[in-house]
N, C-alpha and C positions, 0 to 999 in steps of 0.2 A: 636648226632653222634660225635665221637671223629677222631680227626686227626692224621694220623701217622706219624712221623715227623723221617728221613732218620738222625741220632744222628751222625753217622760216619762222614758227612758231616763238621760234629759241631767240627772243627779243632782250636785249641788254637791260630793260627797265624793267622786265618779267624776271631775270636773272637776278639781278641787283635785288627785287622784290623780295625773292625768295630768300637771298642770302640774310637779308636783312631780317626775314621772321624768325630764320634759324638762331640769328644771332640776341634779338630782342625777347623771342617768346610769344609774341605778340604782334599782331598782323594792327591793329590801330598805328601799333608805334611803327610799324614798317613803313605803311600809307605816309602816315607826317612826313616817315626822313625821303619817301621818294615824290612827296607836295603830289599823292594821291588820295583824291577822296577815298570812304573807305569801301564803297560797292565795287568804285571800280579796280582799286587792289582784289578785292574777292573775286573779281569775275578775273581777272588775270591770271590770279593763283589758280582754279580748276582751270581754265586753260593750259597751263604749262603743265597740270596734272593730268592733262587728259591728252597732252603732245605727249606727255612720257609716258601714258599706259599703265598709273597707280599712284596710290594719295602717298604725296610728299611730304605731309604734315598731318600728324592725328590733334583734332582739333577737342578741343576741353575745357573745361569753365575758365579754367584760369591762363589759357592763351594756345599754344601750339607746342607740339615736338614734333621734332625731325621722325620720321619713317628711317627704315634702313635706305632705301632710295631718293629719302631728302637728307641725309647725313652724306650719300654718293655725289648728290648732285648739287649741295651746298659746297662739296669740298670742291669739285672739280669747276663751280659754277665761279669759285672765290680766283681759284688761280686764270680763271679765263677773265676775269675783269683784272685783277693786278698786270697780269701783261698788256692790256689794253690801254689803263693805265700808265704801266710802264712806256707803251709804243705811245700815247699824245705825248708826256715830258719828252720823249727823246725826239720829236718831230717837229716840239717846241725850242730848243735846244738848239737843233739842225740850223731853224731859222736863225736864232740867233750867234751863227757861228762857230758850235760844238761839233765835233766830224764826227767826235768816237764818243760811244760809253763804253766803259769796263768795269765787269761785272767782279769784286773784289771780296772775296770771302776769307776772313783770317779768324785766326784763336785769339780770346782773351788776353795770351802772356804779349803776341806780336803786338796786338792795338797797343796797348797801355804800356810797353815798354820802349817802342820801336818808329811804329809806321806814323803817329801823327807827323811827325818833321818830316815826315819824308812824302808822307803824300803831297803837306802843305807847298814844298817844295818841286815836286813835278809839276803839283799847278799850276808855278808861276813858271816854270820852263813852257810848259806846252798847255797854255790855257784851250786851247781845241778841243783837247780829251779831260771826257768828265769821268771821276773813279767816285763810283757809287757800291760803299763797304757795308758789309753785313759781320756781324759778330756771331761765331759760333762755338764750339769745343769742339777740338781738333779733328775726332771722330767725326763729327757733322761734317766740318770744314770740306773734311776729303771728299764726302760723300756726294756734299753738294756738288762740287766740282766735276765730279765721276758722273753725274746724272743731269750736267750741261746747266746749271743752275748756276752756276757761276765760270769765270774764263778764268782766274788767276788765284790762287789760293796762298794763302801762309797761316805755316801752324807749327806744333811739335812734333820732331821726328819722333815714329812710335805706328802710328797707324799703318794698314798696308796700302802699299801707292805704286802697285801693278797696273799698268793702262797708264800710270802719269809720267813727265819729266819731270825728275824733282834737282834743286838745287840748293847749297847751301847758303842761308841767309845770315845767318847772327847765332851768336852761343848766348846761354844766360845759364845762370845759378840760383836752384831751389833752397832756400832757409827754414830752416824752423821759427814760428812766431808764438809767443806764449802772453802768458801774465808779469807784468813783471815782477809780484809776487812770488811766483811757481818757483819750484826748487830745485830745478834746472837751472834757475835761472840765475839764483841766490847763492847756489852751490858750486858752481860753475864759473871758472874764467869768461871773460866776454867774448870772447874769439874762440875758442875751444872746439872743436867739432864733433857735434853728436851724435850716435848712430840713431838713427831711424826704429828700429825693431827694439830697442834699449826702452822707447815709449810707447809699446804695442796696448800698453796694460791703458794709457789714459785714454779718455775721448776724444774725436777728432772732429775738426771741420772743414768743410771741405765744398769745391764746384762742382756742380751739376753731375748724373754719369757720360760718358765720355769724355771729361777733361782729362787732357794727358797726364796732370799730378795729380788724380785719383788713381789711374790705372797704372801708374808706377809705386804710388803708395800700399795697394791693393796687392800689387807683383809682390812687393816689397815682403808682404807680411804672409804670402801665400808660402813663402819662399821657408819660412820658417816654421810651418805651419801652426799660424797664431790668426786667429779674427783681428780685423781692424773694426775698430768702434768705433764706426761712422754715427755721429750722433745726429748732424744737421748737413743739409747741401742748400749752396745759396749760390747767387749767379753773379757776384763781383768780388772781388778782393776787398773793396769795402766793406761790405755786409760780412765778410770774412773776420775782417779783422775787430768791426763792432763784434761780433759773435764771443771772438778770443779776451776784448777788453771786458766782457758780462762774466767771464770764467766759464764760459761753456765747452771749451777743448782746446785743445793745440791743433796749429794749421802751418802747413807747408806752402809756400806761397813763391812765386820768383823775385829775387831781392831785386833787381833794380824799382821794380814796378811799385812793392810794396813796404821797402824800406822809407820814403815819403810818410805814407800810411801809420808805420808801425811806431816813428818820433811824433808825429804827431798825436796820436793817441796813449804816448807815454808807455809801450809795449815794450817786453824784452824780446829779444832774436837770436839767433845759433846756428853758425852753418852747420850743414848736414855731413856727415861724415862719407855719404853713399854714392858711389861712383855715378847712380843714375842722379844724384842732385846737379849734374855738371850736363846740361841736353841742348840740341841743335836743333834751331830751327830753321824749315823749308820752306822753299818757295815752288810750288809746282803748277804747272801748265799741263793739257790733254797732251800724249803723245803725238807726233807729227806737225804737221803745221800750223802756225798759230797766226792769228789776226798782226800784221804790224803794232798798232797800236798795243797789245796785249806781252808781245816779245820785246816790247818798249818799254813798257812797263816793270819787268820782270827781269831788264837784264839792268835797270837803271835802280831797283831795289836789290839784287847783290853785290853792287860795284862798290870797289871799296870809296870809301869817301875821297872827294875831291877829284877822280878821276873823270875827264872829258865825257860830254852824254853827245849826242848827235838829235838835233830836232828832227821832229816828225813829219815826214813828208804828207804833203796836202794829199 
């Protein structure tokens, strides 16, 4: 039996209300951020409580928590305001002369080794189309994309990308980054290449799970069956490499991105000896047809450098 649920009821400032106690704790601080007194926040809240047919928030001396049905309808209440959101900038935008948005989801290695010059660069070819990036780990990256969250994707080849067109973007190279104390480092020619599984026994550092040099470091030592001693996961190559110059483990990191990084903070480095330290990254799109602007986008980030782009038709 399906329930009918009174949708008029479902007011954006009621919405907004709730999300905001979920997030605060607290229906006073709610009222302030949405400049409502605070009865009339209360009578709103059992309102939307009594549209949805069960209490949204158990209420307690020292504020609110989410029910299982306000943790449902905070989540889905969040992504109904972000696209709403999302839809006034792009109608702001419109006005102002922007035709396209494109919704750009890449990995870490792509941003930071790759895509700034080159976004900054489409801009000024086609300032019409606005490319609105989101950073994720690879894993994510695909996912998003596969689940229409984003139009155009790049990341590291590795994940599966059935349903996608994928293409080849750019190659990079995974290093070893250490102390430059370590005795690898001391011991070792500076160019030298070292195997991976060789440092199974030290700690490591490392991004987030899903990032593709997790899950090739992980292959890596599964392969041999030895534990990886993930000690810490952190979410930049920065925080990476402060991690390594504390002495808190060795990290694998992509040299263009984080050779900057690792002179800077006085670090030693080593390439990797291991055929996966040498990875392709992709550029992928949903199969079949794709928005102009987004096949624009996408053939004009694998082109090789300096070749003719064609503008974008109004």
């Amino acid at each position: 039996m399906s329930l009918a649920y009174n949708l008029a009821r479902f007011d954006l400032i009621s919405i907004r209300l709730a999300v905001a106690c979920a997030q605060s704790g607290s229906l006073t601080a709610a009222a302030r951020e949405g400049h409502l007194a605070l009865a009339a926040a209360s009578r709103r809240l059992r309102e939307l409580e009594d549209a949805t047919g069960g209490a949204l928030f158990e209420r307690h001396a020292k504020g609110l928590t989410p029910t299982p049905a306000g943790r449902l309808f905070v989540k889905h209440g969040l992504n109904l305001l972000q696209t709403l959101d999302q839809l006034t900038r792009e109608l702001g935008d419109l006005r102002q002369g922007i035709a396209r948005h494109i919704r750009l989801c890449a990995s870490t290695a792509a941003i930071n080794q790759f895509l700034p010059a080159l976004l900054a660069r489409f801009g000024e070819l086609h300032p019409q189309v606005r490319v609105d990036l989101e950073e994720q780990v690879s894993d994510t990256v695909v996912r998003t994309l596969r689940e229409g969250r984003a139009d155009l994707a790049v990341f590291v080849e590795g994940p599966d990308t059935s349903g996608l067109s994928t293409r080849h973007f750019r190659d990079d190279e995974l290093i070893l980054v250490l102390p430059a104390r370590h005795a690898v480092a001391t011991g070792t020619p500076a160019r030298q290449p070292v195997a991976f599984t060789s440092l199974l026994d030290e700690p490591w550092i490392s991004l987030a799970a899903g990032a593709a040099m997790l899950q090739q470091q992980q292959q890596a030592a599964l392969a041999v069956n030895k534990p990886l001693r993930l000690r810490m996961q952190v979410r930049s190559f920065d925080a990476v490499c402060h991690m390594v110059a504390s002495g808190l483990g060795l990290a694998v990191l992509p040299k263009a991105a984080s050779l900057p990084i690792v002179r800077a903070m006085k670090l030693a480095w080593r390439p990797l000896a291991d055929p996966w330290a040498r990875r392709r990254l992709l550029v992928a799109t949903p199969e079949g047809a794709v928005d102009e602007g987004v096949q624009l986008l996408a053939d004009f980030l694998v082109a090789a450098p300096g070749k003719p782009r064609d503008k974008i038709s109004h």
